[in-house]
Structure formats: C-alpha cells, structure tokens
NUDRENKOL-643692 format. One record per atom (N, C-alpha, C): residue number from 1; chain; atom name; x, y, z. Coordinates in Angstrom, 2 decimals. Layout:
BEGIN
<r><nr>NUM</nr><kette>A</kette><atom>CA</atom><xx>X</xx><yy>Y</yy><zz>Z</zz></r>
...
END
This chain:
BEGIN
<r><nr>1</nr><kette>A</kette><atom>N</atom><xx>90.96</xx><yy>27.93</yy><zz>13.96</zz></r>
<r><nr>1</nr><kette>A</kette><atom>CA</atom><xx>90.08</xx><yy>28.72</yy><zz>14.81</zz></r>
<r><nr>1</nr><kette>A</kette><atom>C</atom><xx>90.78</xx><yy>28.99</yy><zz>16.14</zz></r>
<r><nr>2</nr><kette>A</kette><atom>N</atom><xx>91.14</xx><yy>30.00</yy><zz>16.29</zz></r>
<r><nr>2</nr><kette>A</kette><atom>CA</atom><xx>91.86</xx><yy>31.09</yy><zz>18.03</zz></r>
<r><nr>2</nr><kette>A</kette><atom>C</atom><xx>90.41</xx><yy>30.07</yy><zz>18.87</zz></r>
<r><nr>3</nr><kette>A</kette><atom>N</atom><xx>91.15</xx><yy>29.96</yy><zz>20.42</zz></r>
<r><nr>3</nr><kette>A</kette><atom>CA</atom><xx>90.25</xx><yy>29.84</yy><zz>21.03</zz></r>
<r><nr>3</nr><kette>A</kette><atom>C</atom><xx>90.11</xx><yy>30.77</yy><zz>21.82</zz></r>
<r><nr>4</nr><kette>A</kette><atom>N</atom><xx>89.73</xx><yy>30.88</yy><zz>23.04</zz></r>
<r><nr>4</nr><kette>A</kette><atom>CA</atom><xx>88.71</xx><yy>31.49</yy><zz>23.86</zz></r>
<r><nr>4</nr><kette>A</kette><atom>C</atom><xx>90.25</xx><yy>32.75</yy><zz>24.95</zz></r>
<r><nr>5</nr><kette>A</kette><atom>N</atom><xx>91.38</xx><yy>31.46</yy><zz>25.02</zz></r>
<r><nr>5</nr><kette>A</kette><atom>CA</atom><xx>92.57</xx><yy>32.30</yy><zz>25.49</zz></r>
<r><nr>5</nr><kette>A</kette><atom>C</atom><xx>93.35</xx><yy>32.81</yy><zz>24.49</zz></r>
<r><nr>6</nr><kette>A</kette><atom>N</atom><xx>93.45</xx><yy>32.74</yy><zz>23.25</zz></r>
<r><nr>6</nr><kette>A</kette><atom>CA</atom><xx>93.71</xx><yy>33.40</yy><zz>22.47</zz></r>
<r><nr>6</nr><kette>A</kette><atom>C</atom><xx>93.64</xx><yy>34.16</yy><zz>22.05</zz></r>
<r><nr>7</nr><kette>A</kette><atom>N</atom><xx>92.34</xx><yy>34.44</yy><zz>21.59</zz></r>
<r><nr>7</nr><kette>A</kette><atom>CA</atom><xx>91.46</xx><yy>36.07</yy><zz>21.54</zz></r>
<r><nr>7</nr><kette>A</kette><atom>C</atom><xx>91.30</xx><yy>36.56</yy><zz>22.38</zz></r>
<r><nr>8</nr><kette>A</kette><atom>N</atom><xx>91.72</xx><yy>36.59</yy><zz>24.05</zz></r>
<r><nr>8</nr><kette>A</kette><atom>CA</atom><xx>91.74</xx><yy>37.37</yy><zz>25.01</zz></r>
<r><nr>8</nr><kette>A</kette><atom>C</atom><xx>93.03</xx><yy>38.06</yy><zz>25.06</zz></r>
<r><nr>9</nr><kette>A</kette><atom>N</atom><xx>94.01</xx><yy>36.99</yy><zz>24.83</zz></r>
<r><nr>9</nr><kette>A</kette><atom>CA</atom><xx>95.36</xx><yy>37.93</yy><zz>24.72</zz></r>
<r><nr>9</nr><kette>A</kette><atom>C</atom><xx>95.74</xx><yy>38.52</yy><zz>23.21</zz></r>
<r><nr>10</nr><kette>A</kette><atom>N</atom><xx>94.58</xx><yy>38.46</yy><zz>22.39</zz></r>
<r><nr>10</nr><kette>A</kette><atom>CA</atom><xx>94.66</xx><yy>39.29</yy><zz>21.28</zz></r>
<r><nr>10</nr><kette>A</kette><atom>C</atom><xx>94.14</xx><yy>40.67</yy><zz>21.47</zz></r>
<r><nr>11</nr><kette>A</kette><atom>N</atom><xx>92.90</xx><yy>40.76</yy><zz>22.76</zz></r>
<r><nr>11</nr><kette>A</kette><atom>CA</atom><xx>92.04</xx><yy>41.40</yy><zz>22.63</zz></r>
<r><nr>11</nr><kette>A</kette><atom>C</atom><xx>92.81</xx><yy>42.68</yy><zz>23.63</zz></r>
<r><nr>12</nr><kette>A</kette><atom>N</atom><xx>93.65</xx><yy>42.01</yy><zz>24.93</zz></r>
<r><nr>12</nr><kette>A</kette><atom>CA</atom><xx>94.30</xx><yy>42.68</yy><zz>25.29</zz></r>
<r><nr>12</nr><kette>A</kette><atom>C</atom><xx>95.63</xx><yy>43.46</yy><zz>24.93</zz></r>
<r><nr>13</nr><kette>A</kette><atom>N</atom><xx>95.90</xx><yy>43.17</yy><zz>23.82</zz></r>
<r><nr>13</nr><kette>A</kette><atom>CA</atom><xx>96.99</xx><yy>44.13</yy><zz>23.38</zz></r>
<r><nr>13</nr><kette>A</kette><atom>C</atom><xx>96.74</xx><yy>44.89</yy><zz>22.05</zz></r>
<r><nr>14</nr><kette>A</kette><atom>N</atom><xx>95.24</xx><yy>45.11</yy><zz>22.12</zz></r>
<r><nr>14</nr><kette>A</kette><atom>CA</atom><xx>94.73</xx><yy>46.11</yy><zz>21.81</zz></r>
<r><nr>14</nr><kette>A</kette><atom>C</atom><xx>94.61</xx><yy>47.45</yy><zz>22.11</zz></r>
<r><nr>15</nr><kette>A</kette><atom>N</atom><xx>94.36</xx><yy>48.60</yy><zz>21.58</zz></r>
<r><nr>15</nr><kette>A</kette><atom>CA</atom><xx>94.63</xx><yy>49.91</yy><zz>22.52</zz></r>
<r><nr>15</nr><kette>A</kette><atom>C</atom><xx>92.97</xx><yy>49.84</yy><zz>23.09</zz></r>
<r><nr>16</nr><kette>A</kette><atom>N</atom><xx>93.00</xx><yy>50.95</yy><zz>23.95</zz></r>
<r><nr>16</nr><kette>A</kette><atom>CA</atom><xx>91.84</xx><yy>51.11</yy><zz>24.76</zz></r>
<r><nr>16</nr><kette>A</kette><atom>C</atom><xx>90.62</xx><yy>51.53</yy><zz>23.80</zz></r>
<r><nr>17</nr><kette>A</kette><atom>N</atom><xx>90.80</xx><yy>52.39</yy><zz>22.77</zz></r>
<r><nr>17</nr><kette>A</kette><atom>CA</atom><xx>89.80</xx><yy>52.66</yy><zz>21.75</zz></r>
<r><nr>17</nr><kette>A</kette><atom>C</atom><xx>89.56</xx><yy>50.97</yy><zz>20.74</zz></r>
<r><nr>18</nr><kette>A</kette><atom>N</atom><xx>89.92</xx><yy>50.37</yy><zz>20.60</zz></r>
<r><nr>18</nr><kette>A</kette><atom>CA</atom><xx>89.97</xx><yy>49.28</yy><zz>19.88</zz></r>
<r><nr>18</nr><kette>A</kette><atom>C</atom><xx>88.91</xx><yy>48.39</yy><zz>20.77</zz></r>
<r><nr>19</nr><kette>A</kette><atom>N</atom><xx>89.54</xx><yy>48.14</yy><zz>21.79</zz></r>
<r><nr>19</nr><kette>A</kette><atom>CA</atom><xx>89.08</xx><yy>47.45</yy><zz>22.69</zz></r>
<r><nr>19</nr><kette>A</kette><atom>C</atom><xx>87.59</xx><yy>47.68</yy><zz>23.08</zz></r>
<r><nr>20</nr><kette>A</kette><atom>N</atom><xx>87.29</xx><yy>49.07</yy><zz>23.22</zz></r>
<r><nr>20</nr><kette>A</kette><atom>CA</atom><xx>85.96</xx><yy>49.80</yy><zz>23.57</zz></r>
<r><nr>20</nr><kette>A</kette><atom>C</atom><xx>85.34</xx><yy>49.61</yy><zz>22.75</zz></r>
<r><nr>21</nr><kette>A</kette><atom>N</atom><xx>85.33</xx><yy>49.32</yy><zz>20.85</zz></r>
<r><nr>21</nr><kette>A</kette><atom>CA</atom><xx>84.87</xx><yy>49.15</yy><zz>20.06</zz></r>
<r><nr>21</nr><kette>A</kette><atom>C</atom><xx>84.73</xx><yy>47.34</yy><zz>19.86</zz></r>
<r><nr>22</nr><kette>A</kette><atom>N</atom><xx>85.70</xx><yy>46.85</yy><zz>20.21</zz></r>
<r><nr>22</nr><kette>A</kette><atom>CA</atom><xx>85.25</xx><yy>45.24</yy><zz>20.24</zz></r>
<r><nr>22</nr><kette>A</kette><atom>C</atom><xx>84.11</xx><yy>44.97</yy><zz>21.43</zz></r>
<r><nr>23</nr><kette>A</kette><atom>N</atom><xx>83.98</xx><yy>45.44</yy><zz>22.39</zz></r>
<r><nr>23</nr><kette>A</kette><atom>CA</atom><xx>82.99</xx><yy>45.40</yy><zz>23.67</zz></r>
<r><nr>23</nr><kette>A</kette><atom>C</atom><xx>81.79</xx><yy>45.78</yy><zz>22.77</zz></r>
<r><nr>24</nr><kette>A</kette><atom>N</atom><xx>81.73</xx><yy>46.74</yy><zz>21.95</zz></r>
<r><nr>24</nr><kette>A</kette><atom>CA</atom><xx>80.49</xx><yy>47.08</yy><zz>21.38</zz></r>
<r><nr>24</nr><kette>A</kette><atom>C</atom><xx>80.10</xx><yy>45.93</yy><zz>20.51</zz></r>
<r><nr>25</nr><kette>A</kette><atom>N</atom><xx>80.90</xx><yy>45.96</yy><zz>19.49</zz></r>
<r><nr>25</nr><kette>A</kette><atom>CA</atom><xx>80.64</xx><yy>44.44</yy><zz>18.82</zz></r>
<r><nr>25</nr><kette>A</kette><atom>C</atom><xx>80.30</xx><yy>43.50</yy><zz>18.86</zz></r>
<r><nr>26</nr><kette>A</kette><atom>N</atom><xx>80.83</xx><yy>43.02</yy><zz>20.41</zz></r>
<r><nr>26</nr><kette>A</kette><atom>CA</atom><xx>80.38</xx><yy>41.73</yy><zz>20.72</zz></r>
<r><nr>26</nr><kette>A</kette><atom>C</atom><xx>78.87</xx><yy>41.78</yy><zz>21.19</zz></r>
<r><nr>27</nr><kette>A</kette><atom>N</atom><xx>78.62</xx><yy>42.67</yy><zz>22.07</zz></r>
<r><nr>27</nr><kette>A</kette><atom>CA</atom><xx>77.61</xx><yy>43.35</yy><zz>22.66</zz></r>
<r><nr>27</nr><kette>A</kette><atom>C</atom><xx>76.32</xx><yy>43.23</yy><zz>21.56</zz></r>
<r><nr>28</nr><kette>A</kette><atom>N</atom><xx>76.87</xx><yy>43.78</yy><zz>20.28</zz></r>
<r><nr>28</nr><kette>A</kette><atom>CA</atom><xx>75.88</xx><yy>43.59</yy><zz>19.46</zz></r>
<r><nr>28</nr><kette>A</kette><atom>C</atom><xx>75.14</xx><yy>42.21</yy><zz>19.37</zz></r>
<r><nr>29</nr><kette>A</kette><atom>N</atom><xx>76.57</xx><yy>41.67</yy><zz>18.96</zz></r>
<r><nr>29</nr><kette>A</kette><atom>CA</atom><xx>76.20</xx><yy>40.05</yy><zz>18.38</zz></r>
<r><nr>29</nr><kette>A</kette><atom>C</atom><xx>75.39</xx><yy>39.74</yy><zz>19.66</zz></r>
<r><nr>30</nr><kette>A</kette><atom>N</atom><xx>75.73</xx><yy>39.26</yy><zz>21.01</zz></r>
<r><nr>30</nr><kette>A</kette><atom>CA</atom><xx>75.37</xx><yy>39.24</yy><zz>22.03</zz></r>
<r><nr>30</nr><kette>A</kette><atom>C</atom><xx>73.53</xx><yy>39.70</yy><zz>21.84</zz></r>
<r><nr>31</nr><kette>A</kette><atom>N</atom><xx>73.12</xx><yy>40.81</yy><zz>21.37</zz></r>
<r><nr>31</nr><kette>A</kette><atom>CA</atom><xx>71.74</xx><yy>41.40</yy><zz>21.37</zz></r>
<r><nr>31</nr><kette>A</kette><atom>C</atom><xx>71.01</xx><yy>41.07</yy><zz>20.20</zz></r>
<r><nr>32</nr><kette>A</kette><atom>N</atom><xx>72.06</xx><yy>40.34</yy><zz>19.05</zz></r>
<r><nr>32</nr><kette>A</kette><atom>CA</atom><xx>71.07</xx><yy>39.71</yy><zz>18.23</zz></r>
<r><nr>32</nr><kette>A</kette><atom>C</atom><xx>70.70</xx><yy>38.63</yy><zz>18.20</zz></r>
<r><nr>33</nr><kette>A</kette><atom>N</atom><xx>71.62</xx><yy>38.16</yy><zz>18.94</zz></r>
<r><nr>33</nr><kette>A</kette><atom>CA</atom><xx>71.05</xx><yy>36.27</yy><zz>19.38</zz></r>
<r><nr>33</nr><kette>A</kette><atom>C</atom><xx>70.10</xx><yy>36.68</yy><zz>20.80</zz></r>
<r><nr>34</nr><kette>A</kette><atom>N</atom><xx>70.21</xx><yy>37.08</yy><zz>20.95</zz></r>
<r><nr>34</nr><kette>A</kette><atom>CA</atom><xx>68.50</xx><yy>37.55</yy><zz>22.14</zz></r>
<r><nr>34</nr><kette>A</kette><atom>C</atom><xx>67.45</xx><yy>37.85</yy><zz>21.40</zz></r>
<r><nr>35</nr><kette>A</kette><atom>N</atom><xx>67.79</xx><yy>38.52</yy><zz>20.49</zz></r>
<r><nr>35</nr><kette>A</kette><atom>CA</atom><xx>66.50</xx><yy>38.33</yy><zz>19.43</zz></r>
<r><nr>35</nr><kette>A</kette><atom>C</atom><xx>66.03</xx><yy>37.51</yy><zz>18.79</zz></r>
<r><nr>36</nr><kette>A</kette><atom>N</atom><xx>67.03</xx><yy>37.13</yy><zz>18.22</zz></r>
<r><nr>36</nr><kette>A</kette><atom>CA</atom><xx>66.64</xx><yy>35.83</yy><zz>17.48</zz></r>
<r><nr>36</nr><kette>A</kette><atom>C</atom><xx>65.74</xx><yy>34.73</yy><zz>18.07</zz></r>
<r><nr>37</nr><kette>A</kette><atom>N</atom><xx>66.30</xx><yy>34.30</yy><zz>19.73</zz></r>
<r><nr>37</nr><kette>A</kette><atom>CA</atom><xx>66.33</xx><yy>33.04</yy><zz>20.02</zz></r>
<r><nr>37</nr><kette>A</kette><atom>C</atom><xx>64.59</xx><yy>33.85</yy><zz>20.52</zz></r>
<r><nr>38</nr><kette>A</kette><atom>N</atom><xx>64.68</xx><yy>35.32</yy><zz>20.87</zz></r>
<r><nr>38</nr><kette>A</kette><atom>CA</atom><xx>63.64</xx><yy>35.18</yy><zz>21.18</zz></r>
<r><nr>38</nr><kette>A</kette><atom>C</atom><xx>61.98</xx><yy>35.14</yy><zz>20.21</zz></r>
<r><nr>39</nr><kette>A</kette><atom>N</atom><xx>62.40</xx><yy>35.72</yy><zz>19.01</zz></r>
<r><nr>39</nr><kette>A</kette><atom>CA</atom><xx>61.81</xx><yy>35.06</yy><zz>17.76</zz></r>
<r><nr>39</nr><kette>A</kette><atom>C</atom><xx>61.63</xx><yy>33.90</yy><zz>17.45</zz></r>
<r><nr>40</nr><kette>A</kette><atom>N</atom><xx>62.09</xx><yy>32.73</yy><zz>17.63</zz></r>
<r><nr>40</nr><kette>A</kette><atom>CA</atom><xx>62.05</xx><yy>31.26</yy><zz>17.71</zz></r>
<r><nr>40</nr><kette>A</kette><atom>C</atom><xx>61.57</xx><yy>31.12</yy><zz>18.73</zz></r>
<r><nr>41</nr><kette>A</kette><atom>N</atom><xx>61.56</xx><yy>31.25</yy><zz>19.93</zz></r>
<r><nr>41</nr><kette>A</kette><atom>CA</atom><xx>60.22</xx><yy>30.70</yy><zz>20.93</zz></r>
<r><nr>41</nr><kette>A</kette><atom>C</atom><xx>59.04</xx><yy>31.45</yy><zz>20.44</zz></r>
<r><nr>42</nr><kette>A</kette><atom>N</atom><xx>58.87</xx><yy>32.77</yy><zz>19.71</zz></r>
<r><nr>42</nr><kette>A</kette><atom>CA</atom><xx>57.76</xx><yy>33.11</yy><zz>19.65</zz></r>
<r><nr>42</nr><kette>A</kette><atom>C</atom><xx>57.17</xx><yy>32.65</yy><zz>18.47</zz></r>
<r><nr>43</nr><kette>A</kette><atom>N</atom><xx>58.00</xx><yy>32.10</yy><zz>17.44</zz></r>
<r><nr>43</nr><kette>A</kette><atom>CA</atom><xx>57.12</xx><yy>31.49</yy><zz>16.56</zz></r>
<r><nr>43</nr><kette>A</kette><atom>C</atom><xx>56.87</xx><yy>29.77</yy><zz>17.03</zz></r>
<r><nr>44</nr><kette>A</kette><atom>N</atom><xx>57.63</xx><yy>29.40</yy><zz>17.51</zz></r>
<r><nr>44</nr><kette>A</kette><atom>CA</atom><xx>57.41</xx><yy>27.88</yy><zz>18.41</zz></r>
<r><nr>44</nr><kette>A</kette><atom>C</atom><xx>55.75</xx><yy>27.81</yy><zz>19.08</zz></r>
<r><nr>45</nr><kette>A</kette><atom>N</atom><xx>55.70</xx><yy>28.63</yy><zz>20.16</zz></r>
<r><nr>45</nr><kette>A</kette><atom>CA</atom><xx>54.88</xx><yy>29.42</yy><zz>20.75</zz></r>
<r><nr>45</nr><kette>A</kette><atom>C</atom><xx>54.07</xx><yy>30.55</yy><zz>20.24</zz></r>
<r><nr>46</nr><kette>A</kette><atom>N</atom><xx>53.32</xx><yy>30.15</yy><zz>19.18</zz></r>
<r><nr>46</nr><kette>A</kette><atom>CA</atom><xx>52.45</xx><yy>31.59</yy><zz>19.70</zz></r>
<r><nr>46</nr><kette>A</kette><atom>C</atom><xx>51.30</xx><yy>32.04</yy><zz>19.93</zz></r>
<r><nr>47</nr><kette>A</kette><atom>N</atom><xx>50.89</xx><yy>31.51</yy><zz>20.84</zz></r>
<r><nr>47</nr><kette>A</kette><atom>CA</atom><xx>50.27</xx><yy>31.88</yy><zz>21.93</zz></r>
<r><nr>47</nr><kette>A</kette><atom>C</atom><xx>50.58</xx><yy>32.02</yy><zz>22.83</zz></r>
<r><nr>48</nr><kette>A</kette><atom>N</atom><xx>52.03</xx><yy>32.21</yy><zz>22.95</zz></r>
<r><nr>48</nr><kette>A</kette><atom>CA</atom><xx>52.78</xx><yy>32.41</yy><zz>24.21</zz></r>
<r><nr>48</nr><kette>A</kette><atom>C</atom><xx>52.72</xx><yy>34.09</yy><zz>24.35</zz></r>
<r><nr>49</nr><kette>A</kette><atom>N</atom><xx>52.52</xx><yy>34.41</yy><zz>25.23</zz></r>
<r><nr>49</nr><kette>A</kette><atom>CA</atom><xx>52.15</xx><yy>36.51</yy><zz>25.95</zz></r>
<r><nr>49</nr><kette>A</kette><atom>C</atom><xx>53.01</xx><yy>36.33</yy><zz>26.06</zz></r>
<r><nr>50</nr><kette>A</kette><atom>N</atom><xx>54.18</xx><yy>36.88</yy><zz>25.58</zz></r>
<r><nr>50</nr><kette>A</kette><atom>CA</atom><xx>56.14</xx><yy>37.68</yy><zz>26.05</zz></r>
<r><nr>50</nr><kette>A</kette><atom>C</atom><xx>55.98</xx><yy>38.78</yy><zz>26.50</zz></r>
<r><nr>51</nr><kette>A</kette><atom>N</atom><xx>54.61</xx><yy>39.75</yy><zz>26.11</zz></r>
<r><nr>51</nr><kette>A</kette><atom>CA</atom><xx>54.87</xx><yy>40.94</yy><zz>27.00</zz></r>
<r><nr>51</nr><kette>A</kette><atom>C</atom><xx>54.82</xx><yy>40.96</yy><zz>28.40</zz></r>
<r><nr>52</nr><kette>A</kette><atom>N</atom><xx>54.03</xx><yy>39.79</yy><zz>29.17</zz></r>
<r><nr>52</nr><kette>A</kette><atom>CA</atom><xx>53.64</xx><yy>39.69</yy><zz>30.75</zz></r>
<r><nr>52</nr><kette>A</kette><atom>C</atom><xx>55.13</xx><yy>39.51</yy><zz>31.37</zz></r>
<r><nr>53</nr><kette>A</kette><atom>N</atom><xx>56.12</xx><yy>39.10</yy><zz>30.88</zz></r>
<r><nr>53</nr><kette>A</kette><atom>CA</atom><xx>57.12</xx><yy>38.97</yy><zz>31.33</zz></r>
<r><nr>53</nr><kette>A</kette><atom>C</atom><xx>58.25</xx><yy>40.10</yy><zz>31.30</zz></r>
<r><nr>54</nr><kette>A</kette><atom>N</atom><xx>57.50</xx><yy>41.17</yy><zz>30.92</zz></r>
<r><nr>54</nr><kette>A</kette><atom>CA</atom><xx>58.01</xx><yy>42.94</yy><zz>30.44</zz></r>
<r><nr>54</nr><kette>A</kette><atom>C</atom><xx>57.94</xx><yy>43.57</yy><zz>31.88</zz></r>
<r><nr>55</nr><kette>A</kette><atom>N</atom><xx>57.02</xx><yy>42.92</yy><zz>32.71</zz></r>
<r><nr>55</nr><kette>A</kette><atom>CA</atom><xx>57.50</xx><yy>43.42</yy><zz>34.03</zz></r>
<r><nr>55</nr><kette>A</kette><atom>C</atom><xx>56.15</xx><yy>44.22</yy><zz>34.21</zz></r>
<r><nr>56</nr><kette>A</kette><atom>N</atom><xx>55.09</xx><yy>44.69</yy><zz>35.31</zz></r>
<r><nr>56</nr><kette>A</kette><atom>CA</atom><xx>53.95</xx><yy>44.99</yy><zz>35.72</zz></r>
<r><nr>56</nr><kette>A</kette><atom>C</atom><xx>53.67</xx><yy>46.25</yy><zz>35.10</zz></r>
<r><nr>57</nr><kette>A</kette><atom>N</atom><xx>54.44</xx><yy>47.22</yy><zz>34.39</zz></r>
<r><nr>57</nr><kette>A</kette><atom>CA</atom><xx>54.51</xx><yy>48.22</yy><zz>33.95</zz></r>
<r><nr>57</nr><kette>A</kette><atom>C</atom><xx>54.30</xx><yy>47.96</yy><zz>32.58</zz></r>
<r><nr>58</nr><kette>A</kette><atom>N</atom><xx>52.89</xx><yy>48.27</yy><zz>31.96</zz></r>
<r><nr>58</nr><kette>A</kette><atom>CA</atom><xx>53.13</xx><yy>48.23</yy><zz>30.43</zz></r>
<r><nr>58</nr><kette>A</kette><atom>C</atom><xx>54.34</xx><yy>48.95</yy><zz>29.74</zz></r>
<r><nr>59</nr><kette>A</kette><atom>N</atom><xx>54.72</xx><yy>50.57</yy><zz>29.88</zz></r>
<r><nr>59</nr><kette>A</kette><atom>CA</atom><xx>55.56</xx><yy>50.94</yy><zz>29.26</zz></r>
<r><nr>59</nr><kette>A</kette><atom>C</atom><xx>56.66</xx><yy>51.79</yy><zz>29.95</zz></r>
<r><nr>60</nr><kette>A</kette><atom>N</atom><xx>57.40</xx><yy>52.84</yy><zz>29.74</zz></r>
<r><nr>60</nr><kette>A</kette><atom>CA</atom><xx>58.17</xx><yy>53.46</yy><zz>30.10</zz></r>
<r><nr>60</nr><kette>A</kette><atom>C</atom><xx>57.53</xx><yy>54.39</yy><zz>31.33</zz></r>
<r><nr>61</nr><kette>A</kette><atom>N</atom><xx>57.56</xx><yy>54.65</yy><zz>32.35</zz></r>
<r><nr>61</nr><kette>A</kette><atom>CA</atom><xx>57.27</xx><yy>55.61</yy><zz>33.28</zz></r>
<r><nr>61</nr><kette>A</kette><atom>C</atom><xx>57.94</xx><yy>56.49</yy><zz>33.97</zz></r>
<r><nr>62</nr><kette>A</kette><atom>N</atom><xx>57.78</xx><yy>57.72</yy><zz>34.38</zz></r>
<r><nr>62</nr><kette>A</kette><atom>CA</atom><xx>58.12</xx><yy>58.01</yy><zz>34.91</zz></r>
<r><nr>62</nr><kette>A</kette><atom>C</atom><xx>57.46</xx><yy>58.13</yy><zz>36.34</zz></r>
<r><nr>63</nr><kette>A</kette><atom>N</atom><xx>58.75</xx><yy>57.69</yy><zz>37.15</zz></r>
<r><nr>63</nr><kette>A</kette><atom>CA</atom><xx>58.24</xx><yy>57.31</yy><zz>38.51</zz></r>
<r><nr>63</nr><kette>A</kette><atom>C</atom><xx>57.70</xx><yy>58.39</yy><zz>39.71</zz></r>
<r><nr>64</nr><kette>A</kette><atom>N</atom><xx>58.18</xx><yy>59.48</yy><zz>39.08</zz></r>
<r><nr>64</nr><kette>A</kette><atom>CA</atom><xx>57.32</xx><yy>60.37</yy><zz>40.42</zz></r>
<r><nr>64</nr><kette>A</kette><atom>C</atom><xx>56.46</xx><yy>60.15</yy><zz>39.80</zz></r>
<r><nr>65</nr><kette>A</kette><atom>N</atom><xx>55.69</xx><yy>60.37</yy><zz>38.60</zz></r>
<r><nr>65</nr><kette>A</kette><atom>CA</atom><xx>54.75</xx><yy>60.62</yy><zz>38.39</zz></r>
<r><nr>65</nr><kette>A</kette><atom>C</atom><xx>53.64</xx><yy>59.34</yy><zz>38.24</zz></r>
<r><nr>66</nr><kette>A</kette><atom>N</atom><xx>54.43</xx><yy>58.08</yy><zz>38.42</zz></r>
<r><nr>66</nr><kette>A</kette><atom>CA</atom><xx>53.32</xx><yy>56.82</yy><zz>38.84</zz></r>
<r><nr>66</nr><kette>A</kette><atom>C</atom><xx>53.66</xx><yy>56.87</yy><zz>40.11</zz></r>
<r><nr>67</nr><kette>A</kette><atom>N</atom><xx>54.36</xx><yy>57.57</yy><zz>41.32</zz></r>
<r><nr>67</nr><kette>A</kette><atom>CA</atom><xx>54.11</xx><yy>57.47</yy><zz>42.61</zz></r>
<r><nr>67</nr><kette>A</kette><atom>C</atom><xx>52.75</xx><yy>58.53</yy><zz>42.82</zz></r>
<r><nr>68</nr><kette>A</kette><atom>N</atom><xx>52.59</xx><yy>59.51</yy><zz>42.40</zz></r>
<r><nr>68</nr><kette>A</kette><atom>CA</atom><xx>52.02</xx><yy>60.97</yy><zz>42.58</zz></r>
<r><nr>68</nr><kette>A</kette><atom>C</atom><xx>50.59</xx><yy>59.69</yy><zz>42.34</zz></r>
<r><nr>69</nr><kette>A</kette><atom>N</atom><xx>50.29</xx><yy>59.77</yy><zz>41.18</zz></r>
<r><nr>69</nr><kette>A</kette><atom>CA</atom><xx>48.74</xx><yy>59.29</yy><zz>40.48</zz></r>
<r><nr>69</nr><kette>A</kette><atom>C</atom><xx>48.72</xx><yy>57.88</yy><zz>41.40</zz></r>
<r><nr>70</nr><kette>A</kette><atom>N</atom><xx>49.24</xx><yy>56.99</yy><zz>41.94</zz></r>
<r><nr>70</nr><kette>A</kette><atom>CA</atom><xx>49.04</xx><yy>55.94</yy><zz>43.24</zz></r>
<r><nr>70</nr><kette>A</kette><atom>C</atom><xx>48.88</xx><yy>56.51</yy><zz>44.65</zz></r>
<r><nr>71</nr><kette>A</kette><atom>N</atom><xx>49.05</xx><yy>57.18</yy><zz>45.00</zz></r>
<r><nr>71</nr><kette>A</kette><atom>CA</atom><xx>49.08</xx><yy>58.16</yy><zz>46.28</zz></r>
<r><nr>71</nr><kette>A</kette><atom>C</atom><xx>47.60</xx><yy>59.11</yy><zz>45.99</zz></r>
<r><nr>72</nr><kette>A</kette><atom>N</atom><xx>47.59</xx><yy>59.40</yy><zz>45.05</zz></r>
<r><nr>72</nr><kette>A</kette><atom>CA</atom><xx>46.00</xx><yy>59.78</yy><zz>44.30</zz></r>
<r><nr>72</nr><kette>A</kette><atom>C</atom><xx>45.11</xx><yy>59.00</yy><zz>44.65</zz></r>
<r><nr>73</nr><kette>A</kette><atom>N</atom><xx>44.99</xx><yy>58.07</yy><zz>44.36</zz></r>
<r><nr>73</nr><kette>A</kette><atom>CA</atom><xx>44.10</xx><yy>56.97</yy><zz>44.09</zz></r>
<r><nr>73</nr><kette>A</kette><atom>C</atom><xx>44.20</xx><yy>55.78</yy><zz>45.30</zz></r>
<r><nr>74</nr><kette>A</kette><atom>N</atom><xx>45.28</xx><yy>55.87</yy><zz>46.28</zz></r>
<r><nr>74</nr><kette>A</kette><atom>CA</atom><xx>44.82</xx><yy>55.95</yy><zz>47.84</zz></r>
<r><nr>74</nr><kette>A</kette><atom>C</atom><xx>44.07</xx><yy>56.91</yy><zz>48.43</zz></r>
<r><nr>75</nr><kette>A</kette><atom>N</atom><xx>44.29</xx><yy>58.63</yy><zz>47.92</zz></r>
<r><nr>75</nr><kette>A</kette><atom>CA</atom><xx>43.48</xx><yy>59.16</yy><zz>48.72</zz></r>
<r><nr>75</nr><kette>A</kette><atom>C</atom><xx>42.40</xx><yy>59.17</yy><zz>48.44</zz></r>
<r><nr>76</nr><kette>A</kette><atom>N</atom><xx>41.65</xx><yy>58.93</yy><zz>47.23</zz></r>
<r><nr>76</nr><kette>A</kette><atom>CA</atom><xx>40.28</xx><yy>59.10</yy><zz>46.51</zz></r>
<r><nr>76</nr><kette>A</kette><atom>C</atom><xx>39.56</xx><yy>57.74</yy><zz>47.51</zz></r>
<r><nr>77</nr><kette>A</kette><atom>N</atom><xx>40.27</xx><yy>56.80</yy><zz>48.01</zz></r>
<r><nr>77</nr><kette>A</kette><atom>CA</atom><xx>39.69</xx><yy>55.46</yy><zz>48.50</zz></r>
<r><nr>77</nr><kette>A</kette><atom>C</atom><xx>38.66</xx><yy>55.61</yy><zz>49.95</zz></r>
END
C-alpha cells in the first residue's frame, strides 16, 4: 500500500487533465462518505431533525426576492 507521500508524487507527475479528473474522484469518494456517515447518525438517531441544521432557510432562494417580501412585511407592520 503507497502512502500518503507517495501518491502525491504520483499524483504530481500527472498531466493537468489527469490530475483535474483525480480531484474529481476523490471529491466524489470524499461526498459519499458524507453520506453515508450521515445515514448512520440518522438511522442511530431518528428522531434526530437534520433538516434544522440546513440553515434558517427551508429551501433554495432567491435573495432579492426574500429581501423584497421582508422589506414588505416591515412595511405592512
């Protein structure tokens, strides 16, 4: 098993397209162990809410237009 300086100076004498494609790769792996691990607390947990931690915004917004409808709803006050 290469270790950690090994596969760096493997990774660097790679061409730049190679390289751009290992960043993706890893990236992946990288985003499926975020899933995963986060699937295992949620079955550990479940009654644990993961969405409250999605941030005060239920979904995607666009921000003029949640500034516009808040500026609304100061002036209606």
């Amino acid at each position: 098993m290469s270790t950690y300086n090994e596969v760096l100076e493997q990774a660097q004498t790679l061409t730049p397209d190679e390289q751009e494609r290992l960043l993706e790769d890893l990236a992946m792996l990288v985003r499926q162990r975020v899933v995963t691990q986060a699937q295992k607390i949620s079955q550990k947990s479940p009654g644990l809410d993961l969405d409250r931690w999605r941030g005060f915004l239920p979904k995607r917004v666009d921000a003029l237009e949640f500034q516009l409808k808040l500026r609304q709803e100061w002036d209606e006050q």
